[in-house]
C-alpha positions as CSV (number, residue, x, y, z in Angstrom):
1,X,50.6,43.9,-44.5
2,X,49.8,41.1,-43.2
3,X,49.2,41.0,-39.3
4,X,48.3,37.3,-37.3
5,X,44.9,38.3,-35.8
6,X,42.7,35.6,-34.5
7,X,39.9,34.2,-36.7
8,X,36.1,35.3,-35.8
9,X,34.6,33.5,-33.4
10,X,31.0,32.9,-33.1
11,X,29.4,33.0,-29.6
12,X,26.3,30.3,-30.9
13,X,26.4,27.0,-29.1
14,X,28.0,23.8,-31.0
15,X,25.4,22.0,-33.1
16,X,24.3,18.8,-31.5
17,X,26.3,15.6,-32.7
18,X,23.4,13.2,-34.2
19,X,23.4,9.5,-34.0
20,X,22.9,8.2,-37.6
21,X,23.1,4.4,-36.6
22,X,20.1,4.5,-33.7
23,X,17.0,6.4,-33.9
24,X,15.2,7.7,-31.1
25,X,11.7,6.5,-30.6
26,X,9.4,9.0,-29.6
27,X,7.7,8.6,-25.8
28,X,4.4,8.0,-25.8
29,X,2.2,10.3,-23.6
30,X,0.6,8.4,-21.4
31,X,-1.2,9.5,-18.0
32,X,1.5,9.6,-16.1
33,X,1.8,8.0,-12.3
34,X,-1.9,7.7,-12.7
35,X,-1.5,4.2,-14.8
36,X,0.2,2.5,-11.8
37,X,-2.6,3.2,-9.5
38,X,-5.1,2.4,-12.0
39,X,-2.9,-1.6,-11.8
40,X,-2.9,-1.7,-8.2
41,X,-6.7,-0.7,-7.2
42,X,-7.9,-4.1,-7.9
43,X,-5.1,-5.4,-5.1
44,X,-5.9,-2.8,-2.9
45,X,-9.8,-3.9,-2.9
46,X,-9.1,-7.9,-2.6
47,X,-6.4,-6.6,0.4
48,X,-9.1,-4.8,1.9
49,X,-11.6,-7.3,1.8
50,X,-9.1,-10.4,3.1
51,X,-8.3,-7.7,6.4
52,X,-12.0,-7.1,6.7
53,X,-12.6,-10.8,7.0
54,X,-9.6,-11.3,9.4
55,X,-10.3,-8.9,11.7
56,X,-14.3,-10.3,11.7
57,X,-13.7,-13.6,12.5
58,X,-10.7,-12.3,15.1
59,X,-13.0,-10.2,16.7
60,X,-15.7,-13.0,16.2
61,X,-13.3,-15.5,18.4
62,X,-12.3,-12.7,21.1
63,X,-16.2,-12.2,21.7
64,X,-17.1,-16.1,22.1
65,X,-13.8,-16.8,24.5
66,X,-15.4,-13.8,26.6
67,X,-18.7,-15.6,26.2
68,X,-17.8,-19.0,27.4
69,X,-15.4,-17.3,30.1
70,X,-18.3,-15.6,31.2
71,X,-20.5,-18.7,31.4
72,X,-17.7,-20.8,33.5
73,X,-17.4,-18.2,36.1
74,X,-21.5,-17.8,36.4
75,X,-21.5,-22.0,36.6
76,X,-19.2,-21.5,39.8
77,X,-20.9,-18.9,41.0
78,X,-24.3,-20.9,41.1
79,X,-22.1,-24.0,42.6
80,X,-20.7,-22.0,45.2
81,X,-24.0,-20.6,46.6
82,X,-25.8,-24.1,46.0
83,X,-23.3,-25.5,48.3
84,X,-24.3,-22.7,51.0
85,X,-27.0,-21.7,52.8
86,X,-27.8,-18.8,51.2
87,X,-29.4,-20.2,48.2
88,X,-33.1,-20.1,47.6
């Protein structure tokens, strides 16, 4: 007696179709993130040291215009009271 049942079916995942013609190189382990940083610290140092020197000689200029503005208004000052007769 021959009855038309199904064949047996196996519930195991496919096997995985391998590549014969390329082969897979294997990653290296490397550090992870931590390489890029280790590139970019020399940048970050000669960036810190070009802003350092930026904002010196800026705030170098800012103090000297004070300076001289300060002197020019003094001059005036003495120029206006020699003119008077008020000064001693």
């Amino acid at each position: 007696m021959a009855t038309n049942a199904p064949p047996a079916t196996n519930n195991s995942p496919p096997a995985p179709a391998t590549n014969t013609k390329t082969t897979a190189k294997p990653k290296k382990k490397v550090a992870g993130s931590s390489v890029s940083y280790a590139k970019n610290v020399p940048l970050l140092i000669i960036t810190g040291i070009f802003l350092f020197f930026v904002l010196y000689y800026l705030l170098k200029a800012k103090k000297s215009d004070e300076e001289r503005l300060k002197r020019k208004i003094d001059a005036e000052i003495r120029k206006k009271l020699y003119y008077t007769d008020d000064y001693y």
